[in-house]
C-alpha positions as CSV (number, residue, x, y, z in Angstrom):
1,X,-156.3,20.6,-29.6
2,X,-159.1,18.5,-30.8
3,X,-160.0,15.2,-30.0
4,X,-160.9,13.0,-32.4
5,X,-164.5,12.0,-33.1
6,X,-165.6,8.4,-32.1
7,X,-166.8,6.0,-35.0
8,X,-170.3,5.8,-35.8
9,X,-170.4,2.0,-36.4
10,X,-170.9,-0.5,-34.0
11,X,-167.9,-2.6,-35.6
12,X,-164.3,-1.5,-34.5
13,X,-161.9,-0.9,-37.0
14,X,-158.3,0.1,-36.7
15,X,-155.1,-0.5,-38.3
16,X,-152.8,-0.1,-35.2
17,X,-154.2,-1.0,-31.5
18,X,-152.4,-1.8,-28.3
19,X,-152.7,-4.8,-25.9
20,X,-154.8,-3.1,-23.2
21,X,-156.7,0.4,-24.2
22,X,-157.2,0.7,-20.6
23,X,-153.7,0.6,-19.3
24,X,-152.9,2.6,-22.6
25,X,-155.2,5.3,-20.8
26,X,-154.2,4.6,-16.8
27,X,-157.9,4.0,-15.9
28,X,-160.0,1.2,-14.4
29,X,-162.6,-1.0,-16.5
30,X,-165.4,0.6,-14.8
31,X,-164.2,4.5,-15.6
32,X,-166.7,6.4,-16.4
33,X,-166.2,8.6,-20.0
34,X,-165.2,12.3,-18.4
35,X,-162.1,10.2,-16.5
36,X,-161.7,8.2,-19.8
37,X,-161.8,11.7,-21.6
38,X,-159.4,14.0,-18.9
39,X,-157.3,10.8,-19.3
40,X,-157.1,10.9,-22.6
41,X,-156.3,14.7,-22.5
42,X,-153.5,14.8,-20.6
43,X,-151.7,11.7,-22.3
44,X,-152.3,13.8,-25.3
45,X,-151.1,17.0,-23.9
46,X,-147.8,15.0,-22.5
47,X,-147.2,13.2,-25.8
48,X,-148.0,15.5,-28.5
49,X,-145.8,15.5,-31.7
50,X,-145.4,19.5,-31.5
51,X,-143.9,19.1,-28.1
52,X,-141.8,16.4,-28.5
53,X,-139.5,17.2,-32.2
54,X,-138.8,13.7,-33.3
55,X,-139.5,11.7,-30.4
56,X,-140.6,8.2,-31.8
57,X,-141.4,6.6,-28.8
58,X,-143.6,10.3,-27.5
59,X,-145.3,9.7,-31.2
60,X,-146.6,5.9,-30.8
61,X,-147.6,6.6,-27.3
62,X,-149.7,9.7,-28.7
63,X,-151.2,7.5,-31.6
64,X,-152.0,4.6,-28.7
65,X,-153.6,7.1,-26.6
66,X,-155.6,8.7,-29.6
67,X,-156.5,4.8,-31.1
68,X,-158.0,3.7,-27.1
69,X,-159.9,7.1,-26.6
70,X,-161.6,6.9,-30.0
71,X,-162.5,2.9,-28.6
72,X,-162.8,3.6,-24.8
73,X,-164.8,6.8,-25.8
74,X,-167.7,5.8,-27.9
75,X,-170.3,3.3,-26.0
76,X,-171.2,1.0,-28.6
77,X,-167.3,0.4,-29.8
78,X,-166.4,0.3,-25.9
79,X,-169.0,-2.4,-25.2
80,X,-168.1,-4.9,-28.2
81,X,-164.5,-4.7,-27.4
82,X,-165.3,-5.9,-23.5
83,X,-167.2,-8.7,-25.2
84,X,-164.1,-9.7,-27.5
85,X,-161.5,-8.8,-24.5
86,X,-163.5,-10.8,-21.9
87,X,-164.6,-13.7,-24.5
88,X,-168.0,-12.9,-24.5
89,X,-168.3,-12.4,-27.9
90,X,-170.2,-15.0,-30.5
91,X,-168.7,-17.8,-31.3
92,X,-166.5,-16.8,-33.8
93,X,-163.1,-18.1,-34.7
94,X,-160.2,-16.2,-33.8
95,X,-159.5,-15.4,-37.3
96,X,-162.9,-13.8,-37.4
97,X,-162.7,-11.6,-34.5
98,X,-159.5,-10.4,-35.6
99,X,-161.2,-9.7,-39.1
100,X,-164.4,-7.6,-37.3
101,X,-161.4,-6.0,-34.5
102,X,-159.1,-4.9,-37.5
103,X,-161.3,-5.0,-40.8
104,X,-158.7,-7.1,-42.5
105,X,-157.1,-11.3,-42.0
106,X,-153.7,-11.7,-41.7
107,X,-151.4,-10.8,-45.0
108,X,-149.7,-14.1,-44.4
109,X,-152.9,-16.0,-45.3
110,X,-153.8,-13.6,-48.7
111,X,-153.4,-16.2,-51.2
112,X,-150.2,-15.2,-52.8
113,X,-149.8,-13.8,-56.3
114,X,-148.4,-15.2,-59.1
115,X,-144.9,-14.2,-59.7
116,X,-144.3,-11.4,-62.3
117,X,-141.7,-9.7,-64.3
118,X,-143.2,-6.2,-63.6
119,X,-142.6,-4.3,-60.3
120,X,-145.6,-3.7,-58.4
121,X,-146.7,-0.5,-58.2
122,X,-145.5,1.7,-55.3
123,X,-148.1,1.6,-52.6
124,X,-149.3,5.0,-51.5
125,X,-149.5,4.0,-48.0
126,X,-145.3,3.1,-47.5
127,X,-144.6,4.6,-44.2
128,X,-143.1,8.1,-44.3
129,X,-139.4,8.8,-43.6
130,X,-138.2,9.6,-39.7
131,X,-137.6,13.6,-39.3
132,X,-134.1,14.8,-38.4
133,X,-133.4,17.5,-36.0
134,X,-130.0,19.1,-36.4
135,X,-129.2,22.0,-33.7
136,X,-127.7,25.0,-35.3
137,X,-125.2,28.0,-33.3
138,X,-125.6,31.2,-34.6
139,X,-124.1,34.8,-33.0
140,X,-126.2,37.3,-31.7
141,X,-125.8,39.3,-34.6
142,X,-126.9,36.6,-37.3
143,X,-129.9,36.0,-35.4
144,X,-131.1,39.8,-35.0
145,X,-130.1,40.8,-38.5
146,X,-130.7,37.6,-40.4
147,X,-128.5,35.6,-42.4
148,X,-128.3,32.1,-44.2
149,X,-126.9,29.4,-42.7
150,X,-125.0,26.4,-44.9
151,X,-125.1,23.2,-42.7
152,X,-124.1,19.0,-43.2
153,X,-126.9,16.7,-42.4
154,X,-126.1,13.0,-43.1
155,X,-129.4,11.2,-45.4
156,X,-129.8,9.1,-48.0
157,X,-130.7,9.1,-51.7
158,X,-131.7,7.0,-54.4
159,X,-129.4,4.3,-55.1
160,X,-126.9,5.5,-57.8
161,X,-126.5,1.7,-59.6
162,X,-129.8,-0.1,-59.3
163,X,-132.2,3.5,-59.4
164,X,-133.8,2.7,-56.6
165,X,-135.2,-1.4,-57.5
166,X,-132.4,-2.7,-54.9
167,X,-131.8,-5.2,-57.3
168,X,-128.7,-6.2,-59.6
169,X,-129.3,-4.3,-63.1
170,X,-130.8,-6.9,-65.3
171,X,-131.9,-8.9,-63.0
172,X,-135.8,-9.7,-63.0
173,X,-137.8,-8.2,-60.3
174,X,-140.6,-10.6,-58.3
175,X,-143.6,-9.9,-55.7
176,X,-142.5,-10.2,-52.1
177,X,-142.7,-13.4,-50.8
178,X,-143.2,-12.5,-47.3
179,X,-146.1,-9.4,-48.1
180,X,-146.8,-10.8,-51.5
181,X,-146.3,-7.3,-52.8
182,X,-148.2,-5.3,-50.1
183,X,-145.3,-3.9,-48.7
184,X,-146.8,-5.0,-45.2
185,X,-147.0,-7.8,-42.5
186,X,-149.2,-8.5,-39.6
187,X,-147.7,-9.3,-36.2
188,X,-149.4,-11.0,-33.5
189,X,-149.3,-9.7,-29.8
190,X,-151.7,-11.4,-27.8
191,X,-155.1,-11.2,-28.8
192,X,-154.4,-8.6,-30.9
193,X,-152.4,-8.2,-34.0
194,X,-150.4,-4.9,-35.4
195,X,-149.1,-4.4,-39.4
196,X,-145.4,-3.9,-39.6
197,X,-143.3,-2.4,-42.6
198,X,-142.3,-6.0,-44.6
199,X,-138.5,-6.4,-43.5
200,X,-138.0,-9.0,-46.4
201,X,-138.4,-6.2,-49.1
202,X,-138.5,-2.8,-46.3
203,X,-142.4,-2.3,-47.4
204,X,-141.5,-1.8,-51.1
205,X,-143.6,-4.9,-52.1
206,X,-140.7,-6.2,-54.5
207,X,-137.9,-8.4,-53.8
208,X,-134.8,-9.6,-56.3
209,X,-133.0,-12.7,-56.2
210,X,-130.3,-10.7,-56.6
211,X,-128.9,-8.1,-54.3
212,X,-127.7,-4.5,-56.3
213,X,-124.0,-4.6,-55.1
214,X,-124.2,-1.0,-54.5
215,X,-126.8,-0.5,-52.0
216,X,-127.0,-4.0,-50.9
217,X,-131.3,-4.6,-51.6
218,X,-131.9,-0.9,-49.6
219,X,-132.2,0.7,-52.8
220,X,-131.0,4.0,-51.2
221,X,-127.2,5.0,-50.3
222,X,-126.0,7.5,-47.4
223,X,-124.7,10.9,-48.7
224,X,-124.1,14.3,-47.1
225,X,-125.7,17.0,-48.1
226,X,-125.1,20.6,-47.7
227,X,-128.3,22.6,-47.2
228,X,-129.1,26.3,-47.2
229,X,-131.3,27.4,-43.5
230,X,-132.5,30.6,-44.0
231,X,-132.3,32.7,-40.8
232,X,-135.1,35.5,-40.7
233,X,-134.4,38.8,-39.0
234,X,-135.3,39.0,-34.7
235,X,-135.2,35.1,-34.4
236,X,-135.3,34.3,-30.9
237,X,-133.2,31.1,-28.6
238,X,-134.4,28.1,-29.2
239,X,-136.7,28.7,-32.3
240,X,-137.3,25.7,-34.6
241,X,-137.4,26.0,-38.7
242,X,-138.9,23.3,-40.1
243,X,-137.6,22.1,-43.8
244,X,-139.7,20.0,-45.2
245,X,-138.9,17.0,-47.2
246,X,-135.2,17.1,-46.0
247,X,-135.7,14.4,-43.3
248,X,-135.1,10.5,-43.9
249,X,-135.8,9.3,-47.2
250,X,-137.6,5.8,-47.9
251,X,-138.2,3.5,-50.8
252,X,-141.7,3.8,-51.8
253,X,-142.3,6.2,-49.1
254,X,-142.3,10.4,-48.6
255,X,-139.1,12.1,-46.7
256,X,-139.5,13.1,-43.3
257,X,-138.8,17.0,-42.1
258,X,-135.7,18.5,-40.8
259,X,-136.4,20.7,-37.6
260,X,-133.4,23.2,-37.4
261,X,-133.3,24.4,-33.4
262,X,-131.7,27.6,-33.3
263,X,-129.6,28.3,-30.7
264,X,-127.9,32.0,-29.9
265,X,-124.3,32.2,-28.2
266,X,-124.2,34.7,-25.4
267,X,-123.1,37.8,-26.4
268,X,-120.1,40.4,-24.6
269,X,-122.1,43.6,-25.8
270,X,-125.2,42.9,-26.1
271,X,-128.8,41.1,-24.9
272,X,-132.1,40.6,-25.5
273,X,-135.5,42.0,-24.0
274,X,-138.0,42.0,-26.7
275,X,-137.2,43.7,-29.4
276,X,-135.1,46.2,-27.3
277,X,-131.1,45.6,-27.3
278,X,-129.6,46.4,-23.9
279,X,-125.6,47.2,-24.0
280,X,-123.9,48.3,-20.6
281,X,-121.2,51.1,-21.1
282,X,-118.6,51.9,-18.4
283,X,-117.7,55.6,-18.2
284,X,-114.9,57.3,-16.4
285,X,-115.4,59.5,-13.2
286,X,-114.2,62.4,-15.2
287,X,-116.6,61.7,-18.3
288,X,-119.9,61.0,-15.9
289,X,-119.1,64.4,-14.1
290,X,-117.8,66.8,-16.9
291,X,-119.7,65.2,-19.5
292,X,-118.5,63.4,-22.7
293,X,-119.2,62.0,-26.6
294,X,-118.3,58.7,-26.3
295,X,-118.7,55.4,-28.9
296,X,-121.6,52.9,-28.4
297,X,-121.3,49.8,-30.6
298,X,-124.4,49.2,-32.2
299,X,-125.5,46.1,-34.4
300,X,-125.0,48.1,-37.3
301,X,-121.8,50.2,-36.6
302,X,-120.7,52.6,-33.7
303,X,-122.7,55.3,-32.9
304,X,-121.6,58.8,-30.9
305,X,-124.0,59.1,-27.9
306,X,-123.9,62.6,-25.7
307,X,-123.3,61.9,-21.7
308,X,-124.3,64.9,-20.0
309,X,-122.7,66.2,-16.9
310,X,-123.5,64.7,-13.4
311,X,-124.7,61.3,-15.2
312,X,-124.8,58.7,-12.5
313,X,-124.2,55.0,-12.5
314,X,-127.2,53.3,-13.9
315,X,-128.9,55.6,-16.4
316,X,-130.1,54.8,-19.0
317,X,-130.1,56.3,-22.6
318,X,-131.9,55.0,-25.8
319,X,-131.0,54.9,-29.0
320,X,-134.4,54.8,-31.3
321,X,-134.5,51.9,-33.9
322,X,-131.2,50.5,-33.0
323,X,-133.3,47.1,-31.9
324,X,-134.2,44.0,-33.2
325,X,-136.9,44.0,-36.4
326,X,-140.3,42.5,-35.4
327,X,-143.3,42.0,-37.3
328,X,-145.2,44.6,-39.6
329,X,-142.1,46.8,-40.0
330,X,-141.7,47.9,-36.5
331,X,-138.4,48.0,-34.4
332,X,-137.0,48.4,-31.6
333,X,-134.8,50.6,-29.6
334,X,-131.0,49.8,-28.0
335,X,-130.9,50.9,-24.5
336,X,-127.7,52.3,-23.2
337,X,-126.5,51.5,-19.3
338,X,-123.8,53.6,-18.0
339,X,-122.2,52.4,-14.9
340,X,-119.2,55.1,-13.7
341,X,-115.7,52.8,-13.6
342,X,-113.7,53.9,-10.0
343,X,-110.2,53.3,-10.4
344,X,-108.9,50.5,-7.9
345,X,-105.8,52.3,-7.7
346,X,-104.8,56.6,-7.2
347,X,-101.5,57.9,-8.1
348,X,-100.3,60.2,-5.7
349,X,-101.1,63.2,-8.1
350,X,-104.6,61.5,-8.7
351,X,-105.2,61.4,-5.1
352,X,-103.8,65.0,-4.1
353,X,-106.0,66.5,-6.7
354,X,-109.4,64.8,-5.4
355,X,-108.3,65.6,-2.0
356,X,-108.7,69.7,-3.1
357,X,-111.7,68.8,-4.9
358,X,-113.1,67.4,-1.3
359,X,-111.9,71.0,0.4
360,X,-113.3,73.0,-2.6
361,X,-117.0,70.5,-2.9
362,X,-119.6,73.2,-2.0
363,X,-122.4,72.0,-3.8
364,X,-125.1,73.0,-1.5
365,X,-126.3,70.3,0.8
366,X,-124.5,67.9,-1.0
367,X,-122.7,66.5,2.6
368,X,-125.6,66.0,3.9
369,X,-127.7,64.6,2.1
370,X,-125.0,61.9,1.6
371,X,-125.2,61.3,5.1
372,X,-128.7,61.2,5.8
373,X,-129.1,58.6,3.8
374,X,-126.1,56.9,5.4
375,X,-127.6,57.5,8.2
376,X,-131.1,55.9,7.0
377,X,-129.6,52.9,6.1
378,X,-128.0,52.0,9.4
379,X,-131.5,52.8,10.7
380,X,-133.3,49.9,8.7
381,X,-130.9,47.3,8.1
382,X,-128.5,47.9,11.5
């Protein structure tokens, strides 16, 4: 990740600062810049938007962090906001060093505008709608194969009886009183001041005398929608599909995103390593030692697999491209685990017939190797 280049000029200007750049960071007023910069860096790492999916309060601490490094981390801007912070500045008025700390006065002292009967234009900079995350089940087999998903996600929408103006139809539309028609307002916190979305007119710049009755001034309404997710073949748990524009809308401003999390239920057949699918079989004592065609469920269908004679508990067949598709055509394979199912309980013929098949047994050495290894065991664990 980058980090963002310090300002050339020896004048600070920002449109969104905290109280205290060094507390913002954790360090002392006398760090020196690599403890500033490794502070920086790991408020950046914890905080980043990509790591925490619509997590307003990880977001403004991100933008804080980013806003006192590119401060903190250039000398010149460093040095003339100790002068401001410790008063040793020139004697300026308040106003002014808010003006040369911010580039801009206070909205509330703009001189207002005279009313009008057209809207104002939409400003380009309305803030942006919040993104929705919306966590989405699928089975094992939607997520290897791919499908399309239909899910509900609550939002809003342009107001259905005023279009959008949140005002009563007909009535006429005047600048903001409180923004006079910026769409914005300046808050003061201390020595330092922050610009806030207007609430008189929710940063649209316009206000009506009269409310629409429908939306109530908002100029949006809630709806549900029903939105296609489109599930591509071999997603893994926990993947995220971003859709954009289908987040919160705003008046006057863009929609935010909708993150879809995927998550996979836990299969009864099958799991996941790679792009190999791994299914565990249970074969009778008969089939393992006489051998046997047997049915392996698949993600496409049943299959016939051979079992050889004398297969043991724990081998391990593969079916080629009966896996999960990756990238560039390629696929993988679905491994087969046999484990040889001992009945709990004989039957009196069951048991007289593997009693004769203990007095006929004369595979060569077969005794004793068993016990050997028997006999290793007791050896090295006791």
């Amino acid at each position: 990740m980058g980090l963002p280049l310090a300002g050339s000029t020896a004048t600070i200007r920002c449109s969104r600062m905290a109280d205290d750049f060094y507390a913002v960071l954790g360090v002392q007023e006398d760090a020196a810049q690599p403890e500033i910069k490794q502070a920086y860096r790991a408020l950046a790492r914890k905080y980043h938007p990509d790591k925490n999916p619509g997590d307003a309060e990880a977001e403004s601490k991100f933008k804080d962090a980013a806003e006192a490094y590119r401060v903190l981390g250039d000398a010149d801007l460093r040095a003339e906001y100790d002068a401001h912070r410790r008063g040793g500045g020139s004697k300026e008025s308040a106003e002014d060093v808010l003006d040369d700390l911010f580039g801009t006065r206070k909205v509330q002292n703009r001189r207002p505008e005279p009313p009008s009967r057209t809207p104002p234009r939409a400003r380009s900079e309305a803030g942006r709608g919040s993104d929705f995350r919306y966590r989405l089940e699928i089975s094992f087999e939607e997520a290897a194969l791919g499908t399309e998903a239909q899910i509900s996600v609550p939002g809003v929408a342009r107001c259905r009886v005023c279009l959008g103006t949140g005002s009563r139809p007909g009535s006429a539309v005047r600048i903001c009183e409180d923004c006079h028609g910026s769409g914005t307002v300046r808050v003061q916190q201390g020595f330092f001041d922050r610009s806030e979305r207007c609430g008189n007119c929710q940063g649209s710049g316009r206000r009506s005398p009269r409310d629409c009755p429908g939306c109530r001034g908002a100029g949006t309404e809630s709806i549900e929608r029903t939105l296609a997710v489109p599930i591509p073949p071999g997603l893994e748990h926990g993947a995220r599909l971003r859709l954009a524009g289908e987040g919160q809308a705003t008046n006057g401003g863009p929609p935010g995103d909708l993150y879809v999390v995927v998550e996979i239920r836990p299969d009864p057949l099958f799991t996941r390593e790679g792009l190999d699918v791994v299914t565990e079989i249970p074969v009778t004592f008969v089939e393992a030692a006489l051998g046997a065609q047997i049915e392996i469920p698949t993600l496409e269908g049943k299959v016939r697999m051979r079992i050889p004679p004398g297969s043991q508990t724990g081998r391990v067949f593969r079916l080629k491209g009966k896996g999960l598709p990756g990238k560039g055509g390629e696929r993988g394979d679905q491994r087969v685990r046999i484990h040889v199912d001992v009945p709990a309980t004989l039957t009196d013929a069951q048991r007289e017939l593997l009693e004769r098949f203990a007095e006929v047994d004369e595979v060569p050495g077969a005794q004793a190797r068993v016990d050997d290894h028997r006999r290793n065991l007791h050896e090295r664990y006791g």
